[in-house]
N, C-alpha and C positions, 0 to 999 in steps of 0.2 A: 542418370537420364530418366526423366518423368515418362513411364506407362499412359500417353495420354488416354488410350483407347481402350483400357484398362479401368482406368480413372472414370471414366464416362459411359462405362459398359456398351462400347461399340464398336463390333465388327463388319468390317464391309464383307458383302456376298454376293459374289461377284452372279453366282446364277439368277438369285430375286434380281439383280442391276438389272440384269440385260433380259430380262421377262419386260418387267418394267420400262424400258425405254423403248422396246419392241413395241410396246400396247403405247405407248405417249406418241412414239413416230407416227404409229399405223392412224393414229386419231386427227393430227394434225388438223388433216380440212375440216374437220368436226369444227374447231377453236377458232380457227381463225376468222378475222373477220374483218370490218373496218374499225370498229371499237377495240379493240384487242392491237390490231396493228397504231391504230394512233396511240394507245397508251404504252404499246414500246416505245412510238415515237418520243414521249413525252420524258422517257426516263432513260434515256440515252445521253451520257456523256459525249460530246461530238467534239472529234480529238485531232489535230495535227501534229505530229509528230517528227517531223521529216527536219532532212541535217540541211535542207537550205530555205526552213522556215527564217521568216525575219518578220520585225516590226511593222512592217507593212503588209505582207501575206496576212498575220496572223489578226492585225486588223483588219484587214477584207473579208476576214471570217465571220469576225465579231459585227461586224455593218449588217452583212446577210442574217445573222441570229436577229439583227435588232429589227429590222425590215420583215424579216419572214411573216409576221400575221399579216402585215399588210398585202401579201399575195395569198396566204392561204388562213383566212379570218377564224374558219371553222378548225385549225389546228393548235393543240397543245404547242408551247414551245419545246427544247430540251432541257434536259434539264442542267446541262452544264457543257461547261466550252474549255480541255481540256489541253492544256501546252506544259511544252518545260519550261522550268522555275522564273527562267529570266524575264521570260514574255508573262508574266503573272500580273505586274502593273499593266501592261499592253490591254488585256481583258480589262480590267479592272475599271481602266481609266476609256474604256471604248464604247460597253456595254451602256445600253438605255433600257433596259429590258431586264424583267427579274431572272436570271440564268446565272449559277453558282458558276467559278475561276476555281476551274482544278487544276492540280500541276502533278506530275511525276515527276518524286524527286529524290532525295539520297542518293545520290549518283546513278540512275536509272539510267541502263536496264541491267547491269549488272549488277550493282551493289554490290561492287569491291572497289573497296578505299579505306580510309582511314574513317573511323567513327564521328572525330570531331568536325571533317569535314562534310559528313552525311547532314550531321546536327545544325550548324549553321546554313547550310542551304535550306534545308527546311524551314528554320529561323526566317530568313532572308525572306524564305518565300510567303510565307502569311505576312511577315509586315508590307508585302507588296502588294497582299491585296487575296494571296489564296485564299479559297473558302475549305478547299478540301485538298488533303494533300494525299498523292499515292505512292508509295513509297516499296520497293522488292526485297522479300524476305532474305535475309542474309544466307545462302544455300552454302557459300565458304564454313559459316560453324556448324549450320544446318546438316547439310549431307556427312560434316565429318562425325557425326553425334553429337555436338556439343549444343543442346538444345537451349542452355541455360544461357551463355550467352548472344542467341538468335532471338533469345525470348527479352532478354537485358536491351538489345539494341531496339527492338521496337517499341516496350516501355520507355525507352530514354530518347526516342522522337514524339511518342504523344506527352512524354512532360512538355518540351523544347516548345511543342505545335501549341500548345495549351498554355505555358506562358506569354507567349508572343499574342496567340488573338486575346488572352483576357486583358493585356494591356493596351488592347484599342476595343474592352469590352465585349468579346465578340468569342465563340467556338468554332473552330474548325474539326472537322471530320478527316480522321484517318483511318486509311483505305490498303490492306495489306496483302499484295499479290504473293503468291506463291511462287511462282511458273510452273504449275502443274505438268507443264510437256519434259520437267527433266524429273520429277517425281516418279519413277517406274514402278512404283507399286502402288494401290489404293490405300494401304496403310501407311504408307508416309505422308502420303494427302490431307487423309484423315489425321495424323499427328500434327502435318503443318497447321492445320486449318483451325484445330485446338489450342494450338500454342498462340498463334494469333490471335486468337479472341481473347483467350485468358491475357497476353500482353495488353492487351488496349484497343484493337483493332475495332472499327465502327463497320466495317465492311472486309470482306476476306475476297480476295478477286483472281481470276484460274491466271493470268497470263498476262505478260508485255506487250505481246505481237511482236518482238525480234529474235523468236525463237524457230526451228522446225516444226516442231507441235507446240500448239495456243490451245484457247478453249475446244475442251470437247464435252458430249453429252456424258460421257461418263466421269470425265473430274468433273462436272456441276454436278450430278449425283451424291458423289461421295460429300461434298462440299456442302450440301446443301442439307445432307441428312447430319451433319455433324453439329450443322446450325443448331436445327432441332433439338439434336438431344443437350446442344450447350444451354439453349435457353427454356430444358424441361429440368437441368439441375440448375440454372442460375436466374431466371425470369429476364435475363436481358437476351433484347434483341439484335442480332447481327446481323447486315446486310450483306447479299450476295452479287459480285459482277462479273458478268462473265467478258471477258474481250478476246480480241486476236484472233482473226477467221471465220467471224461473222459478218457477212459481206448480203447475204439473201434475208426478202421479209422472212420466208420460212425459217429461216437459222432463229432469229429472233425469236418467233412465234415456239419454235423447241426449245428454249428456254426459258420462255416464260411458260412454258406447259410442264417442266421439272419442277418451277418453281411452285407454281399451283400445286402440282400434285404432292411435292413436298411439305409445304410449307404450309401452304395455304393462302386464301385472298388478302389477308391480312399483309403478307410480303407483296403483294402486287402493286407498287406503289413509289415513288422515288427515291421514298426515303431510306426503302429497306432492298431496291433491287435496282441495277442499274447496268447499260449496255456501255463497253467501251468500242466507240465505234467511229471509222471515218470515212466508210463508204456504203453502211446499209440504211441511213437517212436516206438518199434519193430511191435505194429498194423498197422501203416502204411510204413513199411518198407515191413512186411510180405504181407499188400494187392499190392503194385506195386511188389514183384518181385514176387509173383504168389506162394510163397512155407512159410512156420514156418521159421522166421529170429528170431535170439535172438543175437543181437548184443551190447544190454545194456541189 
């Protein structure tokens, strides 16, 4: 089993964490703002999820993204409109409007099943139109030690993802959750979070949101400073998402104040930081225009 934290000269401390997010809490009002909140706006994966999504729901969603500048002119869009795999054509085929078709897939949210049928839904889902596919770390090889092949299954979805868009000329980005809320230590965080880059991951993301514990400020910590030291031994960059129980502009605003103070401006950006989120779009709609917005 690969030492990743070892390999990377990186231990988490837990005392500097929590100085550290103690001093990012306490600043918040400092940050925030209306420029700060529209640009979570902007990078927010805005997600339905739900077991009696359909073809029609999930295009009334897709109507409302395409519509949205038309009520609020001065706003970013999001940056992507996030379903399961089947509804992937649905976006695809709805969308007027530049906003990436993400899917969770491999059999989300568990990811237990058989490998080959992880592989073909992923498959399935870029030729339908995915832009980004997100996919949960295998925790069954994961958690038992078997890092080698947790690390095999996520290299052998971004070949699969990577042959399908280049054969309609195109890349899609994968996006690799951990579920940090059953990770009970910061070092296995931190191993997941390695393993995942090193496998292929374009982005490493805390949570499903069908768990007890989703994202918290302390797995975006851990996760974020692993970034770092991945891309001070490798110059590539990884993107961070935090999702599941981000429901307040301020939730938002603390994370995107982890990732500043980690990372720096450079991640503040779509390409490299993104909210999975399905109901703190109208929180931070409602905090910039000063009144209850319910536009999703």
């Amino acid at each position: 089993m690969i030492d990743y934290l070892d390999k990377y000269a990186y231990a988490p401390n837990q005392e500097r964490m929590s100085r550290a997010l103690e001093m990012i809490a306490a600043n918040l009002e400092n940050v925030v703002s209306d420029e700060v909140l529209k640009t979570c706006f902007s990078m927010m994966d805005l997600t339905t999820l739900k077991t009696n999504d359909t073809p029609a729901s999930v295009a009334k969603l897709v109507r409302k993204v395409n519509s949205f500048q038309e009520s609020y002119p001065e706003w970013p869009l999001p940056a992507s409109i996030c379903v399961y795999p089947n509804f992937a054509s649905v976006v695809a085929n709805t969308r007027t409007c530049p906003v990436n078709v993400t899917v969770v897939s491999a059999c989300f949210p568990s990811s237990q099943s058989f490998l080959e049928v992880k592989l073909k839904e992923c498959e399935l889902a870029v030729k339908n139109g995915a832009d980004e596919v997100d996919i949960v770390l295998a925790l069954n090889s994961f958690l038992a030690g078997d890092y080698e092949t947790a690390s095999n299954e996520i290299a052998s979805v971004r070949r699969v993802i990577d042959e399908a868009a280049a054969s309609q000329g195109r890349r899609v980005h994968l996006k690799v959750i951990l579920e940090t809320g059953l990770l009970l230590t910061s070092e296995a965080i931190a191993n997941a979070s390695f393993l995942a880059m090193e496998a292929g991951a374009d982005f490493i993301k805390t949570s499903t949101g069908k768990v007890d514990v989703n994202a918290t400020p302390a797995a975006a910590y851990v996760m974020c400073e692993c970034i770092a030291k991945y891309y001070e031994a490798t110059g590539r960059k990884v993107g961070f998402k935090p999702a599941g129980g981000i429901s307040s502009a301020m939730d938002a605003v603390s994370y995107y104040s982890i990732v500043s103070s980690l990372l720096g401006k450079e991640w503040l950006n779509k390409d490299l930081f993104r909210f999975g989120v399905s109901r703190v779009a109208n929180s931070i709609l409602s905090a910039v225009m000063g009144s209850t917005v319910s536009y999703f």
